[in-house]
C-alpha distance (Angstrom), angle and dihedral (degrees) to the residues before:
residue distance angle dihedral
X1 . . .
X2 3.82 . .
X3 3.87 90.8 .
X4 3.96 85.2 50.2
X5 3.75 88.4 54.4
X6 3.82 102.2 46.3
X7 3.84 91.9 47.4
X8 3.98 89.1 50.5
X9 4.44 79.1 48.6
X10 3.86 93.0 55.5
X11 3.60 98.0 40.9
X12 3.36 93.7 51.6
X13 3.76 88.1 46.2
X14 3.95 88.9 50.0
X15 3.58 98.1 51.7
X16 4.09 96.5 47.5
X17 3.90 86.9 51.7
X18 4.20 92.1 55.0
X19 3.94 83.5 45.5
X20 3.90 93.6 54.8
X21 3.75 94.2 36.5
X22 3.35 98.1 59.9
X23 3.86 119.8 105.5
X24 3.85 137.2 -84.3
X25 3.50 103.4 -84.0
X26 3.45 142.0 -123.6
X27 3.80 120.8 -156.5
X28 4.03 92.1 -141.6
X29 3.71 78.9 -176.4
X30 3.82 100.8 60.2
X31 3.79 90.1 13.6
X32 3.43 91.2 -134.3
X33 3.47 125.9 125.8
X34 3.53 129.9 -123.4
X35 4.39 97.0 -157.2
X36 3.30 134.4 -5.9
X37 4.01 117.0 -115.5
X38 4.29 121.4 -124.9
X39 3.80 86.6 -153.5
X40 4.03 116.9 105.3
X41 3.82 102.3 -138.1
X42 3.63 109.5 -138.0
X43 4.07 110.1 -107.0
X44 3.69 92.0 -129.1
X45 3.25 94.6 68.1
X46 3.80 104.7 49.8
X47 3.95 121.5 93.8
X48 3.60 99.7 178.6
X49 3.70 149.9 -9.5
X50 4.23 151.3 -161.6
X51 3.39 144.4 169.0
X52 3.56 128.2 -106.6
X53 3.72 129.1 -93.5
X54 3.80 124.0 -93.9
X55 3.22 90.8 -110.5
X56 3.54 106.6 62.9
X57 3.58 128.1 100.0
X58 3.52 96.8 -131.6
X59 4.07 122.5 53.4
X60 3.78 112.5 -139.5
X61 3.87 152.7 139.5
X62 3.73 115.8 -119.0
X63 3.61 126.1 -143.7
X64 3.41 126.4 -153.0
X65 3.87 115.0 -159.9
X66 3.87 131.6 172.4
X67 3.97 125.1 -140.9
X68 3.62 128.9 -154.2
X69 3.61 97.1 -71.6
X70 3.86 94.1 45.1
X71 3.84 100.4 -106.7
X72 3.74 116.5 142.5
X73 3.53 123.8 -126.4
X74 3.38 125.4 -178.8
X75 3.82 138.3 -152.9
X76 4.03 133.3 -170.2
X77 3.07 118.7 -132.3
X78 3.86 138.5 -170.9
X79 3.53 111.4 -100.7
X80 3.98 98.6 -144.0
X81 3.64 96.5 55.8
X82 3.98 107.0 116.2
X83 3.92 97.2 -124.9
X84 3.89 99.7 46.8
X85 3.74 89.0 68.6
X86 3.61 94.4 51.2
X87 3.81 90.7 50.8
X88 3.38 89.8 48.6
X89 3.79 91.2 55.5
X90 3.81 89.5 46.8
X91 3.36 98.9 51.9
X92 3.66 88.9 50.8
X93 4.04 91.6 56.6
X94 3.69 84.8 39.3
X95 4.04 90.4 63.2
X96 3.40 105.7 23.4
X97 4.33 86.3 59.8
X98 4.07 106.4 130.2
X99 3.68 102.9 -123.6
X100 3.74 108.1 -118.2
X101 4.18 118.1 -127.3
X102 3.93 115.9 -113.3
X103 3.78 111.0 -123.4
């Protein structure tokens, strides 16, 4: 019985941690975001970008990145920070590049 109860104690302990480790979020639905994260997010990695609406409580860029098996994730970010805007410039070059013709 006592083994019963201290597995039922760590899974419940395991499953709160993977609910508070998971990421700032970003209410795709609303596009709002609920924090803003301190990480840089490696340029590489982003495909896209916006701001939030008007309407949200909290002002910031969104970056939409892809991992290895081509999921987004997305991370706010706070708009005055001196390396979002030149991310946000890159990625603009980065998609707006006129695809060359093959010979």
């Amino acid at each position: 019985m006592r083994n019963l109860a201290a597995l039922l104690f760590l899974l419940s302990l395991c499953s709160l941690h993977l609910v508070s480790s998971a990421p700032p979020s970003f209410d795709y639905k609303n596009r709002c975001c609920s924090e803003i994260t301190k990480a840089k997010v490696p340029l590489k990695n982003i495909v896209t970008y916006w701001k939030t609406s008007s309407d949200c409580t909290i002002k910031a860029i969104v970056f939409e990145t892809l991992n290895k098996e081509k999921k987004s994730k997305y991370f706010c970010v706070d708009p005055t920070e001196p390396w979002v805007n030149s991310h946000m410039k890159a990625v603009d070059r980065k998609n707006n590049t006129p695809l060359t013709a093959n010979p």
